[in-house]
Backbone as CSV, one residue per row, in Angstrom:
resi,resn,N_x,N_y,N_z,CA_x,CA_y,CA_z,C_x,C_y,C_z
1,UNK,-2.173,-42.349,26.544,-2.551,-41.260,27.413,-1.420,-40.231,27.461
2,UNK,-1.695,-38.822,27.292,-1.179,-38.287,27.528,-0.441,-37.522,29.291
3,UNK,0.778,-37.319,29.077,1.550,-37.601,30.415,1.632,-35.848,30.809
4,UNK,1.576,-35.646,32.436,1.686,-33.798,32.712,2.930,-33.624,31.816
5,UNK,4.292,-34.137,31.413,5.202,-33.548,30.719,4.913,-33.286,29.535
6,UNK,4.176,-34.099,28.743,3.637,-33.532,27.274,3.199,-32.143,27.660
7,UNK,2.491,-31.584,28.512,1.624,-30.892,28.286,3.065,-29.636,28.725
8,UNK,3.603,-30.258,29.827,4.597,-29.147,30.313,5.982,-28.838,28.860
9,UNK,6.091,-29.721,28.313,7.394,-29.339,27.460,6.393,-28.633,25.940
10,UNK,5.066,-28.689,25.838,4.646,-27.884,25.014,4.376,-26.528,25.482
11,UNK,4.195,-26.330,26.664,4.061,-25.397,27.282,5.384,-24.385,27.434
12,UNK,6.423,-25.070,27.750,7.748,-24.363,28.013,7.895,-23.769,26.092
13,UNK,8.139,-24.380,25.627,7.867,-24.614,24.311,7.293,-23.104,23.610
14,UNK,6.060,-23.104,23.989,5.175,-21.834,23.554,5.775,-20.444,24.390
15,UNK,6.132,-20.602,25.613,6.394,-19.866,26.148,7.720,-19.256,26.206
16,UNK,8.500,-19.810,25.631,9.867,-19.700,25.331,9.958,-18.938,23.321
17,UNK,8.477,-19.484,22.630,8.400,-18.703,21.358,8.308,-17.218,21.721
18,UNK,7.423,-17.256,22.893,6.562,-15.653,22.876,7.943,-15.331,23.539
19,UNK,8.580,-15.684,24.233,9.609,-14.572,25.144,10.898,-14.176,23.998
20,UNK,10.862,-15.334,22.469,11.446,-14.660,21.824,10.935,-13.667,20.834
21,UNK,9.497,-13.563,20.737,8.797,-12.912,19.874,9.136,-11.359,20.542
22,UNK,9.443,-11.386,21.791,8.779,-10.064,22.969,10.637,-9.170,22.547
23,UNK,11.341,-10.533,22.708,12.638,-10.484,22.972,13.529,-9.464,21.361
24,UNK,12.690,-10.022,20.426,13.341,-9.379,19.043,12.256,-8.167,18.484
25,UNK,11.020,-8.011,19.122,10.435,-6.820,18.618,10.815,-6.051,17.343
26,UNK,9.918,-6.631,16.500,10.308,-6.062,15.194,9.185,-5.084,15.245
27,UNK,7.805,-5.463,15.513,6.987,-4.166,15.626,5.895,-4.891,16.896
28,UNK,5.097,-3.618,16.954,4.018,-3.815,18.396,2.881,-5.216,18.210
29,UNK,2.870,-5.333,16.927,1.753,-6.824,17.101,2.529,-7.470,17.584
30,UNK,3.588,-7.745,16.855,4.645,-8.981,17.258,4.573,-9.244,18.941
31,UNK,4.965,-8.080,19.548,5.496,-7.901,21.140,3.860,-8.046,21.529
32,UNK,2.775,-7.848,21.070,1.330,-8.345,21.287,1.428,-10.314,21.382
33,UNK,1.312,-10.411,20.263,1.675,-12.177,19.536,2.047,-12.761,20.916
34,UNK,3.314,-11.929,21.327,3.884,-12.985,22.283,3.867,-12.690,23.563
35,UNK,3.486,-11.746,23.942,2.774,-11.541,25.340,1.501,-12.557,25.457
36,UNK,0.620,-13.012,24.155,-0.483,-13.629,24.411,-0.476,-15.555,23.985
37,UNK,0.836,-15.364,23.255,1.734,-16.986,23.569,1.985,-16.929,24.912
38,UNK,2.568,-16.353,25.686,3.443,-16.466,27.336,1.676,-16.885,27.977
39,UNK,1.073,-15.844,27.934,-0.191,-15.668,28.533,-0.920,-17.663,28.074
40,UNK,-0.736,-18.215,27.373,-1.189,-19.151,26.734,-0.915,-20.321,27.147
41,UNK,0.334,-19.996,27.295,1.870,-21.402,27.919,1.160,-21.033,29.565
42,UNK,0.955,-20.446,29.965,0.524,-20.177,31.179,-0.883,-21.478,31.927
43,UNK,-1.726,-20.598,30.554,-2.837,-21.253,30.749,-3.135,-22.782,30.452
44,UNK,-2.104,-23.453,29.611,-2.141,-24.605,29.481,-1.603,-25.383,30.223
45,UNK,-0.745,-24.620,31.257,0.098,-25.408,32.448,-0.886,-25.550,33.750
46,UNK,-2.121,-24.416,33.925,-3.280,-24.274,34.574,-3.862,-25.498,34.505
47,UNK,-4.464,-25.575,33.037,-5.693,-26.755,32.761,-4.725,-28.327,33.038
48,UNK,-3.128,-27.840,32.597,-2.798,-29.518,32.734,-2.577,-29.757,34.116
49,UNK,-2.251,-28.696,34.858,-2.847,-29.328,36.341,-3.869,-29.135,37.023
50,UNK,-4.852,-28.941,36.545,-6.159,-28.973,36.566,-6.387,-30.545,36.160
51,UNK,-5.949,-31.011,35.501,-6.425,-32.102,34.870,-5.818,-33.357,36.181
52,UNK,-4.968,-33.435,36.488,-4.278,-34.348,36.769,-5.030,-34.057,38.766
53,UNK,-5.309,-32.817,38.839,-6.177,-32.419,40.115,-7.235,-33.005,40.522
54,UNK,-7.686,-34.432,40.889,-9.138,-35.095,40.922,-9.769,-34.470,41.906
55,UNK,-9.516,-33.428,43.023,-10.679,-33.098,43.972,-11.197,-32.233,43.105
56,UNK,-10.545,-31.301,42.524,-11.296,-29.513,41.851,-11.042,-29.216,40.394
57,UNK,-11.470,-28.251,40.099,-11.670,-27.769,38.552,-10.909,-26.460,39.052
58,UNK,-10.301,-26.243,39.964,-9.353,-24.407,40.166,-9.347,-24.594,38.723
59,UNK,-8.062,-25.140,38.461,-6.845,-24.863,37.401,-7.472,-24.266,36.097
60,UNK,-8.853,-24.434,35.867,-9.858,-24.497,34.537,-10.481,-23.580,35.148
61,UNK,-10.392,-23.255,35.995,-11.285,-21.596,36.566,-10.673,-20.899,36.523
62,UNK,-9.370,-20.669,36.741,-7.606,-19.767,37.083,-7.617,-19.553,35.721
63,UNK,-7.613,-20.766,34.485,-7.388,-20.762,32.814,-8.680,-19.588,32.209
64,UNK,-9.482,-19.946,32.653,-10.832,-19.184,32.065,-10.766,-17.749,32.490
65,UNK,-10.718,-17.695,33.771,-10.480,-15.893,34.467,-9.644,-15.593,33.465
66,UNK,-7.768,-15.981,32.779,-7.222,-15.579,32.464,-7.346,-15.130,31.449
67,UNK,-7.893,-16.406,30.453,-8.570,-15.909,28.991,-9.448,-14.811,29.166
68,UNK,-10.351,-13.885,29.800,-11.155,-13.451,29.554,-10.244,-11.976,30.104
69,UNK,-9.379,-11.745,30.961,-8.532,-10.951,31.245,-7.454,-10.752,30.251
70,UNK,-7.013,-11.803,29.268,-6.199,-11.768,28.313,-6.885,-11.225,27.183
71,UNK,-7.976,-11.185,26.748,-9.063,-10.717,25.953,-9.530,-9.292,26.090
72,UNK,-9.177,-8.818,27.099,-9.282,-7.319,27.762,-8.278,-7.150,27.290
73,UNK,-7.460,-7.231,27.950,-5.908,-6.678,27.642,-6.247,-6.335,26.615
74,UNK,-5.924,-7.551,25.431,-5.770,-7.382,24.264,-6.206,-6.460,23.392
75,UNK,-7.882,-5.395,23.455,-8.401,-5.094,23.434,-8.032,-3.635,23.181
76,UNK,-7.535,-3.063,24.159,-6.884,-2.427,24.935,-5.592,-1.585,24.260
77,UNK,-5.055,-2.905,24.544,-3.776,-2.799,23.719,-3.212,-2.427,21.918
78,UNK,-4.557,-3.122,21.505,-5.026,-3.098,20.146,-5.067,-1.577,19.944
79,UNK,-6.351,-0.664,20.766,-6.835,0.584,20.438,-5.336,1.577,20.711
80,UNK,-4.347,1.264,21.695,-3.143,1.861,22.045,-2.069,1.806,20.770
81,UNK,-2.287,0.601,20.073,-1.329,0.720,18.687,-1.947,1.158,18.321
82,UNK,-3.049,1.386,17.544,-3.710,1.887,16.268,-3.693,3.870,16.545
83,UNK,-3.689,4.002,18.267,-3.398,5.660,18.333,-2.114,6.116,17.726
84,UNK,-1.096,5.214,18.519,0.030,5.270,18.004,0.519,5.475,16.738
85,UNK,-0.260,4.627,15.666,0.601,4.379,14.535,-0.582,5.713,13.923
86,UNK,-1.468,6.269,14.276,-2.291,6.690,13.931,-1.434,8.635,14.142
87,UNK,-0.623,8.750,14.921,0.070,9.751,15.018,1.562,9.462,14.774
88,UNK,2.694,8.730,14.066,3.659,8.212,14.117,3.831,7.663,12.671
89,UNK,2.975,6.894,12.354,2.476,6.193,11.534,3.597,5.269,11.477
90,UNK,3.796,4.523,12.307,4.931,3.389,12.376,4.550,2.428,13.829
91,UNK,4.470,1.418,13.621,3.855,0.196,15.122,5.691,0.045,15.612
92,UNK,6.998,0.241,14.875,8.076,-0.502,15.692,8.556,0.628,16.896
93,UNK,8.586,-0.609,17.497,8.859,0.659,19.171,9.806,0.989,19.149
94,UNK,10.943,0.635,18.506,12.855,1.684,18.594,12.188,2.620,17.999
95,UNK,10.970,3.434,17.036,11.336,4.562,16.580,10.192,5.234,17.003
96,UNK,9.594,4.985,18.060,8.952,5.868,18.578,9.437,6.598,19.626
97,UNK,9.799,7.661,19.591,10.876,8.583,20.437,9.955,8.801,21.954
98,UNK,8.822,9.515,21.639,7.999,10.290,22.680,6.182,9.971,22.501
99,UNK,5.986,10.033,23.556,4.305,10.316,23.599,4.109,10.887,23.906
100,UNK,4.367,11.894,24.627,4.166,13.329,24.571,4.180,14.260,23.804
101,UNK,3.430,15.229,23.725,3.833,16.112,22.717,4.376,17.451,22.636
């Protein structure tokens, strides 16, 4: 059987990838990638105490709202690079000076 720390040291784990993915920004997917690892490590710390929770299912309702809010985002965020690189023609954020014009 798996133990809440499995679930927590994979979790720290993922969430500690994305904060270095966010952390070295080589370009905007990347700093995407790992905003939606953090977002992930999140949600798996939800369901694993959700799991170990015998009165309720919150933790798997809190996980699900998030996914579907993380799925927006993403969305979102997607159409915001593609303007970007679409006037710039470059996704890495040190060389985007201005959005304004």
């Amino acid at each position: 059987m798996i133990s809440l720390t499995d679930f927590l040291l994979v979790s720290a784990a993922l969430f500690c990838i994305g904060l270095y993915m966010i952390v070295s920004k080589h370009n905007a997917i990347q700093i995407l990638i790992g905003i939606e690892l953090m977002l992930n490590a999140a949600n798996l710390n939800l369901v694993a105490f959700g799991k170990y929770d015998k009165l309720n299912n919150g933790g798997q309702m809190f996980a699900l709202f998030a996914i579907v809010l993380a799925a927006a985002t993403t969305a979102v965020a997607l159409a915001i690079i593609l303007n970007v690189y679409k006037k710039y023609k470059t996704i890495d954020p040190d060389r985007i000076d201005k959005l304004r014009d």
